[in-house]
C-alpha positions as CSV (number, residue, x, y, z in Angstrom):
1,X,-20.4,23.1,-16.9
2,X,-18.8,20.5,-14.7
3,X,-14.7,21.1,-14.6
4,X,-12.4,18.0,-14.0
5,X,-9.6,19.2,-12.5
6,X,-6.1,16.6,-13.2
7,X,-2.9,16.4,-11.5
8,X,-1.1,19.4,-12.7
9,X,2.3,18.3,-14.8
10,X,5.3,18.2,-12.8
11,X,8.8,17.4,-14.2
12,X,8.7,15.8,-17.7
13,X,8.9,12.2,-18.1
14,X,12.2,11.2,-18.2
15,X,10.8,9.2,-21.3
16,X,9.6,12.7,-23.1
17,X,11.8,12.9,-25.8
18,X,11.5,9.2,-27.0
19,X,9.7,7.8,-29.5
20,X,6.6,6.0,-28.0
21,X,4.1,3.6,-29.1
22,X,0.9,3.4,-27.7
23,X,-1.5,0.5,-29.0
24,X,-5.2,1.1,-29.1
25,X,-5.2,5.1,-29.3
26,X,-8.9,5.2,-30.3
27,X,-9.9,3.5,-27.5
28,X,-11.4,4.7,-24.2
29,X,-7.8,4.1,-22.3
30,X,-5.6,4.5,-25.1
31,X,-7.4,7.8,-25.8
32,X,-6.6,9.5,-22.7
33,X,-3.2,8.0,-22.4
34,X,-2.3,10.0,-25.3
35,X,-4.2,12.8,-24.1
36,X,-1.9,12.7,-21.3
37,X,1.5,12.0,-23.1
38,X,0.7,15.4,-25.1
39,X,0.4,17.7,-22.0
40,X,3.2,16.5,-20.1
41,X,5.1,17.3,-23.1
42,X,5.7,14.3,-25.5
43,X,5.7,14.9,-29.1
44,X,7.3,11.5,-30.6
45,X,4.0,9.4,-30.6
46,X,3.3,6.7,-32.6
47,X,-0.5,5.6,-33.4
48,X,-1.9,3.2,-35.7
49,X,-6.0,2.7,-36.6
50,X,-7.0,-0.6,-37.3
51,X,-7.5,-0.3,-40.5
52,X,-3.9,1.3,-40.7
53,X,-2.5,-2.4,-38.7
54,X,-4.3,-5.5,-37.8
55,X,-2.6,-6.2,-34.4
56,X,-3.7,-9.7,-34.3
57,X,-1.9,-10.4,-37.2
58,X,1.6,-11.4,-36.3
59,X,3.6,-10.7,-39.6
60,X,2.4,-7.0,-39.5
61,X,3.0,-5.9,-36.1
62,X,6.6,-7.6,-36.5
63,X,7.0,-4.9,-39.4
64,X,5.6,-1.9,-37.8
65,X,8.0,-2.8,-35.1
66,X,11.1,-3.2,-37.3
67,X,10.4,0.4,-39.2
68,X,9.3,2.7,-36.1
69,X,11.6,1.0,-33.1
70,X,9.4,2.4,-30.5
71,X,11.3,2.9,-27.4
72,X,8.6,3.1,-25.2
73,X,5.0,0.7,-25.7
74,X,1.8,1.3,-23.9
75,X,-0.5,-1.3,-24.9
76,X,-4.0,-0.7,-24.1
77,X,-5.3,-2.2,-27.3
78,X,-7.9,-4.3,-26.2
79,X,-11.3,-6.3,-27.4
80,X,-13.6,-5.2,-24.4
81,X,-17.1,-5.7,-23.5
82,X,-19.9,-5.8,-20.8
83,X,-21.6,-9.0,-19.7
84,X,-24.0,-9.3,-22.5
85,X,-21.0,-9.3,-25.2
86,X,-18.5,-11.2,-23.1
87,X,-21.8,-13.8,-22.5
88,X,-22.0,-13.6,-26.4
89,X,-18.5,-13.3,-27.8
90,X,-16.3,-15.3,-25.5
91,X,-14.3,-16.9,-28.0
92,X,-13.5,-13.9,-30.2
93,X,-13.0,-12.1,-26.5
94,X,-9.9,-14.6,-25.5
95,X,-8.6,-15.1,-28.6
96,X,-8.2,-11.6,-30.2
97,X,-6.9,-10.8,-26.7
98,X,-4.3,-13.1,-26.6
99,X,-2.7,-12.4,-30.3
100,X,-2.6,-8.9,-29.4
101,X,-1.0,-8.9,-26.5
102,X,1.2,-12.0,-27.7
103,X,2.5,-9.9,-30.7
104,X,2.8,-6.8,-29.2
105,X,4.9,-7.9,-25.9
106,X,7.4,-10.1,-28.2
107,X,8.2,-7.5,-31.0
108,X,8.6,-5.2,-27.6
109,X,11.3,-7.8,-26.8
110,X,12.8,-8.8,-30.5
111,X,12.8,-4.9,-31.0
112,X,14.4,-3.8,-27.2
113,X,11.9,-1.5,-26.4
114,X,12.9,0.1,-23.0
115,X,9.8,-0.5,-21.1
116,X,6.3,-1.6,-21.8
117,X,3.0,-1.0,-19.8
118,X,0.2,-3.5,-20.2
119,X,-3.2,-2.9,-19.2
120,X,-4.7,-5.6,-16.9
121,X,-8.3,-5.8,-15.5
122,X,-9.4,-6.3,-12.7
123,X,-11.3,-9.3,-13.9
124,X,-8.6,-11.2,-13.5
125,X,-9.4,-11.7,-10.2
126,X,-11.0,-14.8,-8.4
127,X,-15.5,-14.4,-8.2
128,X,-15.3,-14.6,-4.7
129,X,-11.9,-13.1,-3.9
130,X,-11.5,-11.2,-0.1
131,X,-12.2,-7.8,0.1
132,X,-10.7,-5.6,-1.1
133,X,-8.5,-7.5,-3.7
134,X,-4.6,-7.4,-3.3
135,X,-2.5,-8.0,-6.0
136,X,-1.2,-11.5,-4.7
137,X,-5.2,-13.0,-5.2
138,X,-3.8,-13.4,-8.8
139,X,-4.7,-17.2,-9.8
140,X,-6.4,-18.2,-6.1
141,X,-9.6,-19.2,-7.2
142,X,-12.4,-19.6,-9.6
143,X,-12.9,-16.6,-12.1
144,X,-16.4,-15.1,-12.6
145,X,-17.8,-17.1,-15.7
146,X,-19.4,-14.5,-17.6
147,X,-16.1,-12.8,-18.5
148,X,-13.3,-15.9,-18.3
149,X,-12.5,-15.7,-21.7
150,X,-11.1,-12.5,-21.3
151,X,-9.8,-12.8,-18.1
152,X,-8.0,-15.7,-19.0
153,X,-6.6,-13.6,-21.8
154,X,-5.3,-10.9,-19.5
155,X,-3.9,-13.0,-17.3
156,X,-1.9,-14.6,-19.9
157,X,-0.4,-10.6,-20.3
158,X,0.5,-10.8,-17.1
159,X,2.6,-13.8,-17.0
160,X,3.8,-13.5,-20.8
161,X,5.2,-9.8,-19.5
162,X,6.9,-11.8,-16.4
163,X,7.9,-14.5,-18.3
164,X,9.7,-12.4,-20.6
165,X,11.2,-9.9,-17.7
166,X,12.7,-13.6,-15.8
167,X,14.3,-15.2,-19.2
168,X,14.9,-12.0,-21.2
169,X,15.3,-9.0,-18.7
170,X,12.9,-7.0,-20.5
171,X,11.0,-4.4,-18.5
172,X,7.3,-4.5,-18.9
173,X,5.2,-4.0,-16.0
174,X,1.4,-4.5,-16.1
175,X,-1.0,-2.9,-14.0
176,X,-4.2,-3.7,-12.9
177,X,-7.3,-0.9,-13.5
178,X,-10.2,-0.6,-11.9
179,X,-14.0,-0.3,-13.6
180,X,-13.3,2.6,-16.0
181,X,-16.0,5.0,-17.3
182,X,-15.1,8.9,-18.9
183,X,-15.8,10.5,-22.2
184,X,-15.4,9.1,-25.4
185,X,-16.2,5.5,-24.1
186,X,-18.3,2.7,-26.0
187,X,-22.3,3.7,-25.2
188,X,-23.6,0.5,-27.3
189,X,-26.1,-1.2,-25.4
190,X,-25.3,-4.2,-26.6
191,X,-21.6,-4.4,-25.8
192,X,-20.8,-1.7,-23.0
193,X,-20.3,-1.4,-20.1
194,X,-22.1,-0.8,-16.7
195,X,-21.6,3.1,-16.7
196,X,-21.6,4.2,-20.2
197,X,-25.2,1.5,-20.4
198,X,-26.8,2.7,-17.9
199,X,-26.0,6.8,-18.3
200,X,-27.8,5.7,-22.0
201,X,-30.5,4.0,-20.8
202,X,-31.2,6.7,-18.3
203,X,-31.0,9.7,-20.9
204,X,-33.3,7.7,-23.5
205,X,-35.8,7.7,-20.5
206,X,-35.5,10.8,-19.2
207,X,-35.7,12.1,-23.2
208,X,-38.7,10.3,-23.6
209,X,-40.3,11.0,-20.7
210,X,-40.5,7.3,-19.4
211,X,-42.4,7.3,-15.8
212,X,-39.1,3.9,-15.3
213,X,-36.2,2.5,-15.9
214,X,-35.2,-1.1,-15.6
215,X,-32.4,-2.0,-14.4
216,X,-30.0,-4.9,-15.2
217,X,-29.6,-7.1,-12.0
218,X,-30.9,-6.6,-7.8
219,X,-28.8,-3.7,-7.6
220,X,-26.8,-5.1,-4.9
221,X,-23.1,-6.2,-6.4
222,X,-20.7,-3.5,-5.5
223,X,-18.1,-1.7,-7.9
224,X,-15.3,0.4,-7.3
225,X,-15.2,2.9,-10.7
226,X,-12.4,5.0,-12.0
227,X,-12.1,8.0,-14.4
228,X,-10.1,7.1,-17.3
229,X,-7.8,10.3,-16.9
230,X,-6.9,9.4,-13.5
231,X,-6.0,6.1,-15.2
232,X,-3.8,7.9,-17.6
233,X,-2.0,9.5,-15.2
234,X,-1.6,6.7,-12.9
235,X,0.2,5.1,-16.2
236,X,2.4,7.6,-16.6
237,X,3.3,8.0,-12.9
238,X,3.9,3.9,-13.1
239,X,5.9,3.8,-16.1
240,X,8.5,6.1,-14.2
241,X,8.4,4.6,-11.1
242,X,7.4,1.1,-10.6
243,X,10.0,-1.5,-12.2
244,X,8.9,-4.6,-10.6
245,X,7.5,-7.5,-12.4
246,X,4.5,-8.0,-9.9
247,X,1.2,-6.6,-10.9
248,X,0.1,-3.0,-9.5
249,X,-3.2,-2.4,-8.7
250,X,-4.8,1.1,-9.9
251,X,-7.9,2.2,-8.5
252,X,-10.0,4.5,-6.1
253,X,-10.2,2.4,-3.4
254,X,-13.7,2.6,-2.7
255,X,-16.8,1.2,-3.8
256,X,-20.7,2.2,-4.0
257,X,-23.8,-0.2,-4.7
258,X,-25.1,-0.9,-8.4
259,X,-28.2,0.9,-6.5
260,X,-26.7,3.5,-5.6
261,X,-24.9,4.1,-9.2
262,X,-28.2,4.2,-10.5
263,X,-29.9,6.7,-8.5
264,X,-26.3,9.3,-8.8
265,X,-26.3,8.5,-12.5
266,X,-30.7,9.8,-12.3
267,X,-29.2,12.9,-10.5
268,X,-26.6,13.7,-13.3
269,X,-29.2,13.7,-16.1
270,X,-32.0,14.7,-14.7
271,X,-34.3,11.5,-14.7
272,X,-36.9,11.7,-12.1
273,X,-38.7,8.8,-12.8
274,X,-38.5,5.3,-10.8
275,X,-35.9,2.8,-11.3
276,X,-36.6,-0.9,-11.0
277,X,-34.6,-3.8,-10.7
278,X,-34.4,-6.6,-12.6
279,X,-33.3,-9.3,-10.5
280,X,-33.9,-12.2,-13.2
281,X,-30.4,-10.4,-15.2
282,X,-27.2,-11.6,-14.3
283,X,-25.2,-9.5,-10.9
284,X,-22.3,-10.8,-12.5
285,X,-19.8,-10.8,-9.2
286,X,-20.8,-9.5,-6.2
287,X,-17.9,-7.3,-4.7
288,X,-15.1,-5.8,-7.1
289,X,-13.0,-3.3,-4.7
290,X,-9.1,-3.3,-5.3
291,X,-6.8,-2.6,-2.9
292,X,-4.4,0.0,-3.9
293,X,-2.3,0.3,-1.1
294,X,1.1,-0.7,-3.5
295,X,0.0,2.5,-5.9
296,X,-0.6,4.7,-2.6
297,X,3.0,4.0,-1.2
298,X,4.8,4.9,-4.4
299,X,3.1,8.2,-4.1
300,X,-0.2,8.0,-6.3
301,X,-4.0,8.4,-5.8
302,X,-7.2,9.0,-7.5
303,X,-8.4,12.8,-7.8
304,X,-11.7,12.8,-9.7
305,X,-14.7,11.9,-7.8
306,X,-17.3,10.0,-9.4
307,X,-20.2,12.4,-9.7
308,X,-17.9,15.0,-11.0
309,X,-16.2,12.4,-13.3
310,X,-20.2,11.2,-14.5
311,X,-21.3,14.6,-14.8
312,X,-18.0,15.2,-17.2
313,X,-18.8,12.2,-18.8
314,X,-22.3,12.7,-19.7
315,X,-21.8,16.6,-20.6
316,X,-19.5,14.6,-23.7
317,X,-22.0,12.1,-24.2
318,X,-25.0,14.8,-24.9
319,X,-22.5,16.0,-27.8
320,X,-22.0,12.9,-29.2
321,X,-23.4,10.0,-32.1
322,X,-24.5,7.9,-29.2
323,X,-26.9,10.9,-27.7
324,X,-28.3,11.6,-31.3
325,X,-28.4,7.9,-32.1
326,X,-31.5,8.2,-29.7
């Protein structure tokens, strides 16, 4: 059984006896934020389902705010998707985007929530941006169309989170993640993403026996991908440290081949068949590799590696709905 071993827990955040909120708490990110928040100590958590608050909806986030007065707001509620359902979904992608983070941010300020954390993407990056991507590429050139939508929408975070910090003096920092991948992420092959796609695809051919796999794509672009605890902890570690209203990349800092995913995700489960390429599916951008020099100064960096963090990954994905689901 394959053992991720996290940063051990130092001190306890100076925000550990406060009441915080963290939005989206089902989801990959939110998930293992809250994992997180529970072993450094934090007991005062607030978490709502959707079915328990509708964060697009602007009258009811305005009262959950006014009864719980968090102190301290992580929002990592998000509508997410791969290329096929941002391709598919692009207006439901920037428009739910935008009232969540729009309600969310401006209760944080109506209600004087201490400091809020908003999760970026990395999307929000220019197609063809240098290599690898510093944080001041923000807004210098074209975004890759197949996910504008909802890089538009994160974008409009960003500069609704400075906006506020310049006119209000609010603290909310926003921070820029990497491709994530780790257990309990979304494994639908319609809407996922590259890792938690492919690791599916792969185990339903190694399952059945298939002599190949297709693809998605030449296999050429390159991706940078990080373990969604790492993530967690990186939030944590910025929401003590980092005040500034600039964006903060968060990341590995290096990359690997679509290719070469492919043939290390084959080695994780076992597939021995061939893997072909589809190049007639879209690469989507070529080069995603952040550069998380900022995050690296202030004293934080990635632990997990990525076969280890894959082989965790798929040990929870054999368990779950999505390996039964067949």
């Amino acid at each position: 059984m394959t053992v991720i071993k996290m940063a051990k827990i130092g001190s306890v955040p100076i925000f550990s006896e406060a009441k915080i909120y963290v939005a989206g708490h089902r989801g990959l990110v939110g998930g293992a934020i809250i994992r997180r928040l529970k072993k450094a100590g934090c007991k005062n958590l607030l978490t709502r389902s959707l079915g328990q608050l509708d964060l697009r909806d602007q009258g009811a986030v305005a009262r959950f705010f006014r009864r719980e007065q968090p102190d301290y707001v992580f929002l990592a509620a998000a509508r997410v998707g791969g290329i096929r359902a941002n391709s598919t979904f692009p207006a439901q992608f920037i428009y739910e985007n935008l009232m969540i983070e729009a309600n969310i941010i401006h209760q944080a300020y109506l209600h004087g929530v201490k400091k809020l954390l908003f999760l970026g993407s990395s999307c929000i990056y220019p197609k063809f941006a240098p290599q690898p991507m510093k944080e001041e590429y923000l807004l210098d050139g074209k975004l890759e169309p197949t996910n504008e939508p909802y890089a538009v929408a994160k974008i409009a975070g960003i500069k609704m989170c400075q906006a506020y910090n310049r006119q209000y003096g609010t603290c909310f920092i926003s921070v820029m993640p990497t491709n994530l991948y780790g257990p309990r992420d979304n494994f639908d092959l319609l809407d996922s993403h590259v890792i938690p796609a492919l690791m599916r695809k792969v185990h339903l051919a190694r399952m059945s026996g298939a002599p190949e796999m297709v693809v998605w794509g030449s296999g050429s672009p390159r991706r940078e991908f990080l373990y969604v605890d790492d993530l967690a902890d990186a939030c944590l570690f910025v929401m003590e440290h980092y005040q500034e209203s600039e964006i903060i990349n968060v990341g590995v800092g290096q990359d690997l081949t679509i290719r070469e995913l492919a043939e290390m995700m084959a080695r994780v489960t076992g597939f021995t068949g061939r893997l072909r390429f589809d190049p007639s599916q879209p690469d989507g951008t070529p080069r995603k590799l952040l550069d998380v020099s900022r995050l690296t100064a202030l004293g934080w960096q990635a632990k997990v590696p990525l076969e280890a963090g894959l082989r965790s990954t798929y040990q929870w994905f054999r368990r779950s709905r999505w390996a039964r689901q067949g």
